[in-house]
N, C-alpha and C positions, 0 to 999 in steps of 0.2 A: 372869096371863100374857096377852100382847097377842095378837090376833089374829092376826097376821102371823107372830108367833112359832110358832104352833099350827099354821098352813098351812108355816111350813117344817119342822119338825118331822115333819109330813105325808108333805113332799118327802121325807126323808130316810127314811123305810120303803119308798122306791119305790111306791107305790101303782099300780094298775092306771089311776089318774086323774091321773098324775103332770104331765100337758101340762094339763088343766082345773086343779089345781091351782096351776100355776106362773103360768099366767093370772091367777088370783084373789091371786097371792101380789106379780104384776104391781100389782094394781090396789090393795093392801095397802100399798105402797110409793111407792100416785101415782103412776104410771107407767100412765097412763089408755089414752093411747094406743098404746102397746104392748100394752098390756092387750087390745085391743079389735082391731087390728092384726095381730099376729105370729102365724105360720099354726107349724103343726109339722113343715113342708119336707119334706113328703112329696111335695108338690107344688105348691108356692106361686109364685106370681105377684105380683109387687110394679110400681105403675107410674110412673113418675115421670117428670118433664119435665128434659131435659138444660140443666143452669146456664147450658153455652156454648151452643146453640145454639137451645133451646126444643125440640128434636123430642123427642115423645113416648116413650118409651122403656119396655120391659118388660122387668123381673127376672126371673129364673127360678131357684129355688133349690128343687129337690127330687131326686125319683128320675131326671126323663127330664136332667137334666143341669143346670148353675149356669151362666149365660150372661146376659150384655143383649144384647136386639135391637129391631128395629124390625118389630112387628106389620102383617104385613097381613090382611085378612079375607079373601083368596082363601088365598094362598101360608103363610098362618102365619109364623111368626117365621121372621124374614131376616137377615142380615148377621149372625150371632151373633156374640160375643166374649165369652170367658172370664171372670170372675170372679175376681179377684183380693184374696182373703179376707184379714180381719186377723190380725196374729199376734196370740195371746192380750197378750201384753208391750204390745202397741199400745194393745190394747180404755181405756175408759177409761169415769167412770160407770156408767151403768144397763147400756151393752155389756157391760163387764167385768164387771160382778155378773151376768148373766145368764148370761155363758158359762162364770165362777166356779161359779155353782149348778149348771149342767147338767156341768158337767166332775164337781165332786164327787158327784153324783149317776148317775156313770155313763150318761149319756143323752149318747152321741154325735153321737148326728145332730141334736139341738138345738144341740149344744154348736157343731157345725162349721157346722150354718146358720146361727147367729147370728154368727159370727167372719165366714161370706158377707153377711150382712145388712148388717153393720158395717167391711165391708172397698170397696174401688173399686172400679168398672165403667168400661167405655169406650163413650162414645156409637157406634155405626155408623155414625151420619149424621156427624158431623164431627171425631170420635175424642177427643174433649175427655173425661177421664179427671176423676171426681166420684167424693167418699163416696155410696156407696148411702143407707146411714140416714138422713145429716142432711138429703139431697134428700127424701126419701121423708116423715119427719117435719115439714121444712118446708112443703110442699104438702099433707101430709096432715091436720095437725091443726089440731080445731078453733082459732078463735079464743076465749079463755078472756076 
């Protein structure tokens, strides 16, 4: 049996380690950056640069709400605007296997941060509307 097999197999008892788990079952799959990456939206912050306009831009996908804004260090995040999550039917690739695993695994708030993860945001500064991930992953990962 492969390793990747025995880590979902893992997943699938629910384990008390089931977010460490799904990490390592991330990196089991190649999926490095994710691996390394993907928080478990309890409270996470993602930050990416807007395709249209280059302003800075922060995610927010956990308990205090799922928004993009534009950070300031006095005021904290400004100009909010909702999140706009993928439908599962949408997801596609390592998206939809991950929201595939966490759906069958009964872990909803993975399931539904990753559908926000993988779903569009709107910049504040000049409203240009972007995939979250592929921004996020494009800027974010290494060069291989």
């Amino acid at each position: 049996m492969e390793f990747r097999e025995l880590l979902d197999r893992h997943l699938r008892s629910r384990p008390v380690d089931y977010f460490e788990t799904f990490l390592h079952l991330l990196a089991a799959e190649e999926q490095y950056h994710w691996s390394a990456a993907l928080g478990d939206f309890s409270d996470d912050f993602y930050r990416v640069d807007c395709p249209h306009c280059a302003a800075e831009v922060t995610i927010a996908i956990g308990d205090h709400g799922c928004y993009s804004a534009i950070r300031d260090w006095h005021l904290g995040d400004v100009d909010r605007r909702g999140l706009g999550p993928a439908s599962p039917g949408s997801l596609s690739g390592v998206g939809r296997w991950m929201h595939e695993t966490a759906v069958r695994d009964g872990k909803t708030v993975l399931a539904d941060g990753i559908a926000r993860l993988f779903g569009r945001a709107e910049c504040p500064r000049c409203a240009g509307v972007f995939d979250i991930a592929d921004e996020y992953a494009s800027s974010h990962r290494p060069v291989m």
